[in-house]
N, C-alpha and C positions, 0 to 999 in steps of 0.2 A: 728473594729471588736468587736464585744458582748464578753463579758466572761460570762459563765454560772457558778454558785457555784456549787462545786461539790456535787453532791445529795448522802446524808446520809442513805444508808436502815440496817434496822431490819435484824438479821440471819432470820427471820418467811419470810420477804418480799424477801429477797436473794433465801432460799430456794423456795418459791412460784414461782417465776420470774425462774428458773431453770428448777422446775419439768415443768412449761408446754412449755418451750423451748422444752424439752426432750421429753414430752410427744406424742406419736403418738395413735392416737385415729380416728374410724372410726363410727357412728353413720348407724346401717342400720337395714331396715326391717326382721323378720323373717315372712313368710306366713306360716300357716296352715293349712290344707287341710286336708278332710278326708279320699277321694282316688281322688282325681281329679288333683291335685298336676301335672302330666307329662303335661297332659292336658292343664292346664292353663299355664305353661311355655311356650309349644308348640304356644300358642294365643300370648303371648307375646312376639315373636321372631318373627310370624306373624304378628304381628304392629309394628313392625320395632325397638321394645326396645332396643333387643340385643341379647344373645344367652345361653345358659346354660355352663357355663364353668366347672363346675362341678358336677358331681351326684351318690351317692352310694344309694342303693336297699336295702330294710330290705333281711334278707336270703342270701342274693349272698357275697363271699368271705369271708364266717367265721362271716358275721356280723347275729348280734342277731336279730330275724324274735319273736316280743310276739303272734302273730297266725296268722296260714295259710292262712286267708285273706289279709294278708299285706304283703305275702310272694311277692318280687319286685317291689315292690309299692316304691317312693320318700321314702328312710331316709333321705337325706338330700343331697340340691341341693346349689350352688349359682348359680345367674342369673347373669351377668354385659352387659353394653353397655355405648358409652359417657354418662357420667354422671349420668349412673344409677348404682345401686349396693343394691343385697339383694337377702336372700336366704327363702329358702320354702319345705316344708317336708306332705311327708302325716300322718298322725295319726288316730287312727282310732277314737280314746277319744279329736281330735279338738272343739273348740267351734265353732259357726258362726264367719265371722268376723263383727267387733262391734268394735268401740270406736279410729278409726285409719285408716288416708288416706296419698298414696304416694301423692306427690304433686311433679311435675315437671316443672321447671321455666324453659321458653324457651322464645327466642327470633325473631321469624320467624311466624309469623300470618298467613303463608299456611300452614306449618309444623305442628304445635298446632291444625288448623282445621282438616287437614289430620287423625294425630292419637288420637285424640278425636273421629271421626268417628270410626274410627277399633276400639276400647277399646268400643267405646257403643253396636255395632253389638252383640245384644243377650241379652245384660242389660241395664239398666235403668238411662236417663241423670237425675238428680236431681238438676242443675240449669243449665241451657241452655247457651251454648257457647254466648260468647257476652259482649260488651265495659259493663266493671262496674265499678259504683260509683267513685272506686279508680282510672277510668281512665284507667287499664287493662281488656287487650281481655282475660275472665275468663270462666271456666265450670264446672263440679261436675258431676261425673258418679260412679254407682256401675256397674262391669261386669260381665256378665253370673257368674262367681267364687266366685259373693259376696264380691270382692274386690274396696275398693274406691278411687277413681284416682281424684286428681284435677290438672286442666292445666291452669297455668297463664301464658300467654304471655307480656312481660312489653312493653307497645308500647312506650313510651318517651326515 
C-alpha cells in the first residue's frame, strides 16, 4: 500500500477549498421583453421546454405598475423544465436581444431535431441543423421573440 505525504495548505487555500465546498450558485438567464414576455413563455412550454413556475404582473397585488401600459404585463417570471432554468420579464425601456444565446446540450438526435423545429416556426435558423466539424449534430436559430437558441446534440 502507497503512503501519501500529508498535503500542507495555506489558511488562503483552506479558506478557498471551503468557500466553494459551501458555495451554492446557480448561473441563469434573465430575458427581456418589451410586452411579449407571456407570449414567448407560452411558445416555450409549447416546444416542450417546460412550464412557468412562477409569475408576478407590474400593478396586480400592491406591486409597483411605472405606467398604465405595463399595467399586468410579466414583472417577472421563472421558466423551468429538465435542465432548463431561466427567468424573463417584460419592460417597456428593454433593448433587443443581442450578444447572448441559450444553448442546450441534449443527447437524443430526434429530440434536438424535434424542438429545433418548434423553436424555428416563425424565426430564423442561422446555421442549419447538422453533423458539424466537431463531429456534433449542431443548429443556431433566432425565434419569432429575438431570442437565440443553440442545440448541440453530442453524438459519440
Amino acid at each position: 500500500m502507497l503512503s501519501m505525504p500529508p498535503t500542507t495548505l495555506t489558511l488562503a487555500e483552506a479558506f478557498r477549498r471551503k468557500a466553494t465546498q459551501t458555495m451554492t450558485m446557480q448561473l441563469s438567464n434573465y430575458l427581456f421583453f418589451t410586452t411579449t414576455c407571456e407570449d414567448a413563455l407560452a411558445f416555450y412550454a409549447e416546444c416542450g421546454l417546460g412550464r412557468v413556475a412562477e409569475i408576478l404582473r407590474h400593478g396586480e397585488n400592491g406591486l409597483p405598475v411605472k405606467s398604465e401600459a405595463m399595467r399586468g404585463k410579466v414583472m417577472h417570471a421563472k421558466f423551468e423544465g429538465p435542465g432548463v432554468l431561466f427567468y424573463a420579464s417584460d419592460n417597456d425601456d428593454a433593448e433587443p436581444m443581442r450578444g447572448s444565446a441559450h444553448i442546450l446540450m441534449m443527447r437524443d438526435r430526434e429530440q434536438t431535431r424535434l424542438l429545433f423545429e418548434r423553436l424555428a416556426r416563425g424565426g430564423k435558423v442561422t446555421t442549419a441543423l447538422g453533423i458539424q466539424p466537431w463531429g456534433d449534430y449542431y443548429g443556431k436559430l433566432t425565434d419569432r421573440f429575438g431570442v437565440q437558441w443553440m442545440l448541440n446534440c453530442i453524438l459519440k
